[in-house]
N, C-alpha and C positions, 0 to 999 in steps of 0.2 A: 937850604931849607926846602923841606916838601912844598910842591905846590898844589899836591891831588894826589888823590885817597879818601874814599867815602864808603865803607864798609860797614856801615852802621845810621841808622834811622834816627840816633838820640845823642853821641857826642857832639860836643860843642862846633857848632856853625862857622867853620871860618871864611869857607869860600862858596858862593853860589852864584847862577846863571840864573837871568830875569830875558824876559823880551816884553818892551810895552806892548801895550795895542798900537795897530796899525791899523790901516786903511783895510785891508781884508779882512780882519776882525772887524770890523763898524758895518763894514757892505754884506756882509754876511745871511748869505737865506736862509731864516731858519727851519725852514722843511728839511732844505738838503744837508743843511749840520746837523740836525736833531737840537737847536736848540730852543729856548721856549720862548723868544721874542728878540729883534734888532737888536744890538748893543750900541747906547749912544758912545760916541769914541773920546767923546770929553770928559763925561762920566768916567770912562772904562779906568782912564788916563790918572785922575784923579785918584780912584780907587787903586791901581797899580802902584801908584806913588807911593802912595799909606802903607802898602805892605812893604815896599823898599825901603821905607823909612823905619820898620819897626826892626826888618833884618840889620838895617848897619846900626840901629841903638845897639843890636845884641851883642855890635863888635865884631858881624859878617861882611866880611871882599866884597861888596857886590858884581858882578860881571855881566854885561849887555851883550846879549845873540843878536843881531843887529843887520841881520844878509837880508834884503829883500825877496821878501816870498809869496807873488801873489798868489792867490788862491786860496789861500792856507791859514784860513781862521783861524784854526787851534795850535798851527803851531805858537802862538799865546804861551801852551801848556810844555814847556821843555823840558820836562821832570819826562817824561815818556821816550825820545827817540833812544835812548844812550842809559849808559848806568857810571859808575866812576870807582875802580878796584884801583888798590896798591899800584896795581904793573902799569893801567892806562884804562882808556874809554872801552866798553863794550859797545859796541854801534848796532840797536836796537832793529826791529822789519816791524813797521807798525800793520796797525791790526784791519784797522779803520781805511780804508782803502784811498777815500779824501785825503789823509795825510801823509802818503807816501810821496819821498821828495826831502820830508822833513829831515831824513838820515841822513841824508848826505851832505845836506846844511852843517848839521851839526858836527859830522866829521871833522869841517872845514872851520869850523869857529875853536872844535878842540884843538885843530892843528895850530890854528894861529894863538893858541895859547899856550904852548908847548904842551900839551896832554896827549902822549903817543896813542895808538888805536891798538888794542891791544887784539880784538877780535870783531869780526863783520858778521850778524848775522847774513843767512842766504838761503837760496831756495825755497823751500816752500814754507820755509819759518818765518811765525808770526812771534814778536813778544814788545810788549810797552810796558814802560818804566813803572803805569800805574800800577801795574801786576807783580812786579819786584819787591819783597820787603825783608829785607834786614832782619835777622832775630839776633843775629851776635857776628863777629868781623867773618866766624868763616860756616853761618849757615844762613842760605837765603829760604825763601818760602817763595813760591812760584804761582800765582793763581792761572787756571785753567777753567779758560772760561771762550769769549766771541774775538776777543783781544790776543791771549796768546795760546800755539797749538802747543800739541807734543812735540810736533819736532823743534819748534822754539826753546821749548823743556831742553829737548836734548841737545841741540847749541850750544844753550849756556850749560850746560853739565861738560860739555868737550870744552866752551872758554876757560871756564872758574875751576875746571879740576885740578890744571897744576898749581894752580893758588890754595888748593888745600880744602875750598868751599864745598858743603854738602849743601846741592840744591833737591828742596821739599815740593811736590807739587802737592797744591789745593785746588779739587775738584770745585768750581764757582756754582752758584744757582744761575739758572735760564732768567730767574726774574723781568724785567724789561724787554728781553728780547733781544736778538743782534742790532738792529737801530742806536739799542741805547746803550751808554757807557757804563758797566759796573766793574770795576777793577777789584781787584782784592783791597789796595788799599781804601774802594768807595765803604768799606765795613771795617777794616781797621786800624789805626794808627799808633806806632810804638811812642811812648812820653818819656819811658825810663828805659833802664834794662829787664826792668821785671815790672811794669804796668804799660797796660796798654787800656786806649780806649775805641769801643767795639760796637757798633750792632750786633747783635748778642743771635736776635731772629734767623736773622740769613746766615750767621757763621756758619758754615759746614763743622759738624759735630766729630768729627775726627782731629780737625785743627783745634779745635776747642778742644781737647782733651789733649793734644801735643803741647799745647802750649801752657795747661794747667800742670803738665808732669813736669815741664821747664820749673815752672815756681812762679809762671806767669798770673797778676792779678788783674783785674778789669773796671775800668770804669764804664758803667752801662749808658749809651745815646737810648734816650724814649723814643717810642715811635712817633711821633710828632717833629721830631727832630733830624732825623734819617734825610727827610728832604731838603733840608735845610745843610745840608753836610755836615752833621753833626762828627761824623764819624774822621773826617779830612781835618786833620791837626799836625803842623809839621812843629816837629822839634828844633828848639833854638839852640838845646842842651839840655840835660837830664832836668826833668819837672821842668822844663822853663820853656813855653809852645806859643806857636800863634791860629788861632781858628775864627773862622767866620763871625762876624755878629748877629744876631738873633736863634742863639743856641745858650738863651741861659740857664737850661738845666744839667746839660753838659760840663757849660763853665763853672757852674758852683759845685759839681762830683770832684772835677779836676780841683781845684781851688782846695778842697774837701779833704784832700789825699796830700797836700801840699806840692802843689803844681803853680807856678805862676802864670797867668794867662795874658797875654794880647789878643785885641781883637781889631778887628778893620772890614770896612761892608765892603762885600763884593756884589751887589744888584748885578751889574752888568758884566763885571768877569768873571763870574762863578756863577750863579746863582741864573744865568741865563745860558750858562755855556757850559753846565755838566762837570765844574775843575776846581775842587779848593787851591788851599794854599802851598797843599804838596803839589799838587800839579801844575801851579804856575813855577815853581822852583827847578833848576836841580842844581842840588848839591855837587861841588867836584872838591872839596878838602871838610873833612873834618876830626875831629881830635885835638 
């Protein structure tokens, strides 16, 4: 039986990679992470639990990254180094200069899982997992933004090509600035095969029109919500998601469409550190 394969944003959850908080998460400056105050580690801990726990209700593997990595606050966010295709691991060049180190971790946790590497980003290619998004098993979307370059772009177009994959680049906004983290998926999140939920504001209007000729529909984040990650919603399986607490007008659009929702507070793992709940995740099996 498969053990990995995740070519897709919204079939059903079977296997995912978690990492709690650590010590380097909790000691963490927030000037030099960009984030918006300490993270208590008890707290953090607590709240990590709560999303593990709502992953294995859905009937998700859980699986623990678990290498020790000082330094490395976000690597928290494991959804970023790496991606997970049919053949094996894409092994990701992050963007974020702080977290380089994290690749080669991850490498090494895929290897001890048996998930072969299928490709290494190199050179002067930047790309993280936040910027990678799924529209169907053989089209990805690529945001292009502070995070990933073109030649990142053109990597994964050399990795994913003989797998059949047509990858899309999405010109990003400047918004925040290089400091701060905005991924493509900090604006969108796939729920179904044909709805997504979006910041509507910052989508680049080209993607917005590619994704309306798909047959693609939207559930709209208000702007009050945006910061609050309204927008970061990981699919457990088609309609059935998990997203932050205090987004409840997001959760009632979704609910609305017939979506089922989980929620769970992240104060300290998100909410102070720039990462829903896709980005604490990554997926390595689903379907």
């Amino acid at each position: 039986m498969k053990s990995y394969g995740s070519q897709s944003m919204v079939e059903p959850l079977r296997r995912v990679l978690v990492r709690r908080p650590e010590r380097s998460f909790a000691e963490a400056d927030p000037v030099r992470w960009h984030y918006t105050g300490r993270p208590n580690l008890e707290i953090a801990r607590q709240e990590h639990d709560a999303l593990v726990a709502i992953l294995r209700q859905s009937g998700a593997e859980v699986l623990y990254h678990d290498e020790f990595l000082p330094d490395h606050a976000d690597a928290i966010f494991v959804h970023d180094p790496a991606i997970v295709t049919d053949r094996g691991a894409v092994i990701l060049k992050m963007g974020k200069v702080l977290r380089e180190g994290e690749e080669a971790a991850m490498a090494r946790c895929f290897e001890r899982l048996g998930i072969p590497i299928l490709y290494t980003l190199h050179g002067e290619a930047r790309a993280e997992g936040g910027d990678l998004l799924w529209l169907d098993h053989d089209t990805l979307a690529v945001g292009q933004g502070f995070r990933t370059n073109a030649e990142g772009l053109r990597q994964l177009q050399e990795a994913l090509g003989e797998l059949g994959v047509k990858v899309i680049p999405v010109p990003l906004p400047y918004f925040g600035g290089a400091e701060a983290c905005l991924h493509l998926m900090s604006l969108i999140s796939l729920v179904d095969h044909d709805l997504a939920v979006a910041y509507l504001p910052l989508l680049p209007v080209p993607f917005w029109q590619y994704l309306k000729g798909r047959g693609m529909r939207f559930v709209e984040v208000p702007e009050e919500e945006f910061p609050t990650m309204g927008p970061n919603v990981l699919a457990l399986a088609p309609r059935q998601c998990v997203m932050l607490e205090g987004n409840p007008v997001t959760k009632r659009r979704l609910e609305e469409v017939g979506c089922r929702v989980f929620t769970f507070k992240g104060n300290e793992i998100s909410l102070k550190a720039e990462g829903g709940p896709t980005c604490l995740t990554r997926p390595i099996l689903r379907g």
